[in-house]
C-alpha positions in Angstrom: -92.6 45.2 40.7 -91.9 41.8 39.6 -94.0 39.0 40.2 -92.3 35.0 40.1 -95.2 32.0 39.5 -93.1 29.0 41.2 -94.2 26.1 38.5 -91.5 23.5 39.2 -93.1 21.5 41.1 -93.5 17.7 40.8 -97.1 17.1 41.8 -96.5 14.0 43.0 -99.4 14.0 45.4 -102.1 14.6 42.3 -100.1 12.6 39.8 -100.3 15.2 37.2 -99.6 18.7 36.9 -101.7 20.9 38.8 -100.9 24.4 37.0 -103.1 23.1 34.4 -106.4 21.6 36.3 -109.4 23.9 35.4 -111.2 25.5 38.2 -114.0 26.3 36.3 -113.1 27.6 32.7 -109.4 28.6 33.8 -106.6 26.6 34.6 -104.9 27.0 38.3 -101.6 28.9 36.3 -103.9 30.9 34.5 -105.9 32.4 37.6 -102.3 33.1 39.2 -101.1 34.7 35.9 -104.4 37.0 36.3 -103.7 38.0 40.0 -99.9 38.6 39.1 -100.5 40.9 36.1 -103.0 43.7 38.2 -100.3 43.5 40.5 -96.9 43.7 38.6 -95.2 45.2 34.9 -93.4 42.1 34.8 -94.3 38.5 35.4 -92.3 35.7 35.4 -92.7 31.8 35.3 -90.4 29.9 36.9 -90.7 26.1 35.7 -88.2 23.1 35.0 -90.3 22.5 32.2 -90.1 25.4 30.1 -92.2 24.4 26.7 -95.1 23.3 28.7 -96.0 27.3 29.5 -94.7 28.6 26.2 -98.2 29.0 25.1 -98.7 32.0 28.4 -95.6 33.9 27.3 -97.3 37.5 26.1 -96.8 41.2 27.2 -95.0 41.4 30.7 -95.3 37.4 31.3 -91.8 35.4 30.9 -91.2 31.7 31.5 -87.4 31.0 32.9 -86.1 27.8 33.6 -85.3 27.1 37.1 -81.6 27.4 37.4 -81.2 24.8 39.7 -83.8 21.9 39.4 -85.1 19.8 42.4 -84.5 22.2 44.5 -88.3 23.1 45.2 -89.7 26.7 45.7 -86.6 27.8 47.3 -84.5 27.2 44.3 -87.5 28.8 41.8 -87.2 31.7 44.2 -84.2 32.6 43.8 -83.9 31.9 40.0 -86.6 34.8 39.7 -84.7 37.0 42.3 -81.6 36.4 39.6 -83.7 37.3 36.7 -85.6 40.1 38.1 -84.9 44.1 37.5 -86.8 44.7 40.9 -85.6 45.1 44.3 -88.7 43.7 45.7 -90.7 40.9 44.0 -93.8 38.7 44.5 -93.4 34.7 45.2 -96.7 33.1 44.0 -97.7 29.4 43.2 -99.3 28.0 40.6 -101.9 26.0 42.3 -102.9 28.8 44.6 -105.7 29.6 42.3 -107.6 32.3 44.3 -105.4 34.9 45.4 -106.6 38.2 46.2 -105.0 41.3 44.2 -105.7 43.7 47.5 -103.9 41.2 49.3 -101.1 41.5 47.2 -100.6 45.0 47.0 -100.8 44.9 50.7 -98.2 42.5 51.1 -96.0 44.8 48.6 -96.8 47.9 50.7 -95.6 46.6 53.6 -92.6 45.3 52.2 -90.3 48.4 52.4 -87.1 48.2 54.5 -87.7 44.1 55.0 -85.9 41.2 53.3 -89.3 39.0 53.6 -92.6 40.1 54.2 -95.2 37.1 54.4 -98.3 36.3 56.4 -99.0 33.7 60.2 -102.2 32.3 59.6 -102.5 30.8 63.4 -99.1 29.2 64.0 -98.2 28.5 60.1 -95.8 30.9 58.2 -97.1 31.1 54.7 -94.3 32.2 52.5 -96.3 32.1 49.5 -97.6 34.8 48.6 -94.6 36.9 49.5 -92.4 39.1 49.2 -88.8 38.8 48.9 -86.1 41.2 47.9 -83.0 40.5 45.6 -80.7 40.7 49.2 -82.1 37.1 49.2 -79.8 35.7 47.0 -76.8 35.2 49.0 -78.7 33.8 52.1 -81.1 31.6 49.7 -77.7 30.3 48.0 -76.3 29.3 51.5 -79.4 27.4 52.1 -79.2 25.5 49.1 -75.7 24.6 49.3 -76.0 23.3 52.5 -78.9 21.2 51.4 -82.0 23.1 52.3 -85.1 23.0 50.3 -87.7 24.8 52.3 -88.3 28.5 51.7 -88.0 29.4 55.6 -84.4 27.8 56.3 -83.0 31.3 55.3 -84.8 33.6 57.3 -82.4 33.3 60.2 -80.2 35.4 57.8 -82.7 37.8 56.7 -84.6 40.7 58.3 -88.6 39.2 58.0 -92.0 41.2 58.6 -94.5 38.7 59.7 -98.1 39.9 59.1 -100.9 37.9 61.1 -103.4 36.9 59.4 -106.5 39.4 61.5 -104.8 42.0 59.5 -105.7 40.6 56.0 -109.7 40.0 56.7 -110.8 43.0 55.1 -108.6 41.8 51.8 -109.4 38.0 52.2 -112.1 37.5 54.6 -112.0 33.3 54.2 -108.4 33.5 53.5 -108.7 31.7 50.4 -105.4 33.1 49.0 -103.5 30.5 50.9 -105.2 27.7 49.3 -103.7 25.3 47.7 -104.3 22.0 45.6 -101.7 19.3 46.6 -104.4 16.3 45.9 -107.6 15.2 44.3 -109.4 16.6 47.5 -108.3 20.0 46.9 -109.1 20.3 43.1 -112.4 19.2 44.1 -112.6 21.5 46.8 -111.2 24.3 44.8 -113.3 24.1 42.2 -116.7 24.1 44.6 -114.9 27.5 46.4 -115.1 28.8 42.6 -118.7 28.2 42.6 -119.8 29.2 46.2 -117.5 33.0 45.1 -119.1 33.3 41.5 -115.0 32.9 39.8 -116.2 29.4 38.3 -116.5 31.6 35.2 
């Protein structure tokens, strides 16, 4: 199993770059990184910005630059799905800093025979974390051609398991592995969530 960290984003919304905010005594990427290696023999980073991850590259953990730039999670996507040796692989982001690992290899276990496999929380598709195999890649390079950024605009093309979100409580009871931190809000939030679950270590 492979594992892609999407890290090309802009974070334009915190005005810096959010892979590297500490919650707690770990940065965002590094928490990911964490999640992704109990998970997977081989991680990669996908990031326009190559040298600013350099200094993570050890064991199974790769950086790749994004093939095509500015093209947002979609085009990180399938730059791993290029890269990887895997049939299926595992979509995180980097400022998803609390993802469960049970959750993970629950997403991976339900992710034979399907294209996509990704969770509904209420009436919002969360296609990070997922899973996405390497039949992607045509149907991901359509979408882009035709101008598409977001990760959904394929699925049309693509067979997709859906898993709602009641079936994940065991995992993730508060469902924290679809936070994110877009803003100054969130990091502040994030980092009291560290706190109130004892990972502010």
């Amino acid at each position: 199993m492979t594992t892609m960290i999407l890290a090309g984003g802009q974070s334009s919304r915190l005005g810096r770059d959010k892979a590297f905010e500490k919650i707690g005594s770990s940065t965002s990427i590094e928490r990911v990184i964490e999640s992704a290696i109990s998970v997977s023999e081989t991680v990669f980073i996908v990031a326009n910005d190559t040298e600013k991850y350099d200094h993570l590259v050890k064991g199974e953990i790769r950086v790749l630059k994004d093939r095509i730039p500015m093209q947002g999670p979609l085009g990180g996507i399938l730059t791993g799905l290029e890269a990887s040796d895997d049939m299926l692989n595992l979509a995180l982001s980097c400022d998803s800093p609390f993802l469960s690992a049970d959750l993970l290899r629950f997403l991976v276990s339900c992710s034979k025979g399907y294209d996509v496999t990704l969770v509904r929380v209420g009436d919002r598709l969360h296609p990070l974390p997922g899973v996405y195999s390497k039949d992607c890649i045509g149907p991901i390079s359509e979408s882009i051609r035709n101008g598409q950024r977001k990760i959904v605009s394929f699925f049309e093309d693509v067979n997709v398991n859906i898993i709602d979100s009641g079936k994940i409580k065991n995992m993730d009871r508060d469902l924290y592995s679809f936070f994110n931190i877009n803003n100054e809000d969130d990091l502040s939030e994030a980092r009291s969530i560290a706190k109130k679950i004892g990972a502010d270590r």
